[in-house]
C-alpha positions, 0 to 999 in steps of 0.5 A, a space after each residue: 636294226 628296224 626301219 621306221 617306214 621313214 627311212 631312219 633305223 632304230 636300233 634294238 638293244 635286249 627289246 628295247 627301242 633306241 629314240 623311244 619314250 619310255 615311262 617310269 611308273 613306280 620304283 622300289 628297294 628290296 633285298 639291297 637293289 633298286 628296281 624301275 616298273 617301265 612301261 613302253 608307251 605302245 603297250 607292247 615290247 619289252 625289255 628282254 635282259 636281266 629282271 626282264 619276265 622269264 629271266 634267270 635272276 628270278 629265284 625264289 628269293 626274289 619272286 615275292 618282289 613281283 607281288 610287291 610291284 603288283 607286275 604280272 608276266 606278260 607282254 603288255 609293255 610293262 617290265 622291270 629293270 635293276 637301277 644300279 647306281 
């Protein structure tokens, strides 16, 4: 856990912040899935789990999904998650 400087905790869970705004910033249905771009409001930190930059479920079939999206690798606070439902 993270203290705040406040004396509160805020708990990390795969990069992200419990307590923190995220914002959705496009969504998108390829290949039978529904993905979130999200960006982190302070334009850095990022989601480290499935679809997170570098992970493993980013075969060759699903690479073209990332110029679809229009999202570069990096950590600028932008990153892409599964929308299961």
């Amino acid at each position: 856990m993270d203290t705040t400087g406040s004396g509160e905790y805020n708990t990390k869970v795969h990069g992200l912040i419990t307590d923190h705004a995220y914002s959705i910033l496009k969504t998108k249905e390829y290949n039978g899935k529904k993905f979130l771009v999200i960006r982190n409001s302070w334009g850095k930190g990022e989601w480290t789990g499935p679809w997170s930059d570098g992970s493993k479920e980013w075969t060759a079939d699903w690479l073209p999904l990332l110029d679809i999206l229009n999202h570069q690798p990096g950590d600028d606070g932008v990153f892409i998650m599964e929308c299961e439902s």
